[in-house]
C-alpha positions as CSV (number, residue, x, y, z in Angstrom):
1,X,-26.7,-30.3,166.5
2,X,-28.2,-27.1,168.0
3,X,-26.6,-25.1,170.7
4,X,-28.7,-24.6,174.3
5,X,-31.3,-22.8,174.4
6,X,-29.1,-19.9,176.3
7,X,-26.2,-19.6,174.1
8,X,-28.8,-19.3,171.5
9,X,-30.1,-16.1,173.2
10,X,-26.7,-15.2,173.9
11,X,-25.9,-15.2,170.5
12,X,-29.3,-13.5,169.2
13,X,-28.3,-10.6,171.6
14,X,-24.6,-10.5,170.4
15,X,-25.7,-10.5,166.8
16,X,-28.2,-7.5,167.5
17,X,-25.8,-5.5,169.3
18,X,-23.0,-5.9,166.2
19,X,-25.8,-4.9,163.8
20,X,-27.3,-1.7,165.6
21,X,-23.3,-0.6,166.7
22,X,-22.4,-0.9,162.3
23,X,-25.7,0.7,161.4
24,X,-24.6,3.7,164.0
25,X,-20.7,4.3,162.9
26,X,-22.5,3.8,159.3
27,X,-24.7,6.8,159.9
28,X,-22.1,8.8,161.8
29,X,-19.7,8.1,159.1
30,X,-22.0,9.4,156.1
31,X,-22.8,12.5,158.5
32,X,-19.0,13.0,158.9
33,X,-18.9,12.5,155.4
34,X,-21.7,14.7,154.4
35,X,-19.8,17.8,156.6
36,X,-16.9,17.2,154.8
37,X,-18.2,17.8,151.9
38,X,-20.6,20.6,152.7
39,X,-17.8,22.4,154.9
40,X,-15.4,21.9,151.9
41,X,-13.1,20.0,153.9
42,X,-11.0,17.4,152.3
43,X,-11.4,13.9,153.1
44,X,-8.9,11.5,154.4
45,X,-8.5,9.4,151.3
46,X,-9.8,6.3,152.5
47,X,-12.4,7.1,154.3
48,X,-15.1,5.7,151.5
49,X,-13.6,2.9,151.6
50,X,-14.1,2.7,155.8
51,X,-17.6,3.6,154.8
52,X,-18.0,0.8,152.3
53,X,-16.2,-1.9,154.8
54,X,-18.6,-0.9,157.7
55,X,-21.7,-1.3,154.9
56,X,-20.6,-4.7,153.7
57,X,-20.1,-6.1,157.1
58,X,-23.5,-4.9,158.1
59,X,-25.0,-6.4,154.9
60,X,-23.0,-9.3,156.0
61,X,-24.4,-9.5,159.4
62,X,-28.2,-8.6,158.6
63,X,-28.7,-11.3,156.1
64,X,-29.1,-15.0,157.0
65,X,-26.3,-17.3,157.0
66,X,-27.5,-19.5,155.1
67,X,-30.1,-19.5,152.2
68,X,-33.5,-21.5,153.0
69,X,-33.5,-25.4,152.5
70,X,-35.3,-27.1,149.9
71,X,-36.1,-30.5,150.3
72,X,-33.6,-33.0,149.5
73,X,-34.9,-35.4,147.0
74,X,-33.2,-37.5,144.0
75,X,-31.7,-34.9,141.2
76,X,-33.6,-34.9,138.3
77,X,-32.3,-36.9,134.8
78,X,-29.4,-35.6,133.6
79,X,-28.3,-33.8,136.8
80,X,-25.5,-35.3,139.1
């Protein structure tokens, strides 16, 4: 079952706003990062792994949810 055409777009918009608002704090966070290290201020000690949270939920959100379909047909011999 597919959802209306206008919670579709709803959710089109939604997704595109929560994948440009993670690609910013990712880019402000490896600038933040970068300072630190240039300005030879110590990091807080989890901030790498904030950095790698906010890259694997963007991953997350800028692949599909699910892979392609192939076409359902019987499973070859020896398969099932």
């Amino acid at each position: 079952m597919t959802s209306p055409p206008r919670i579709q777009g709803v959710q089109e918009w939604l997704y595109v706003v929560i994948v440009a608002s993670l690609a910013l704090y990712l880019v402000i966070g490896v600038v933040a990062w970068t300072w630190m290290i240039l300005a030879g201020v110590p990091a807080p000690a989890a901030f790498t792994t904030v950095l790698a949270t906010i890259a694997g939920a963007l991953a997350g959100m800028a692949t599909p949810l699910a892979p392609p379909g192939r076409e359902s047909g019987p499973a070859p011999p020896g398969e099932g």
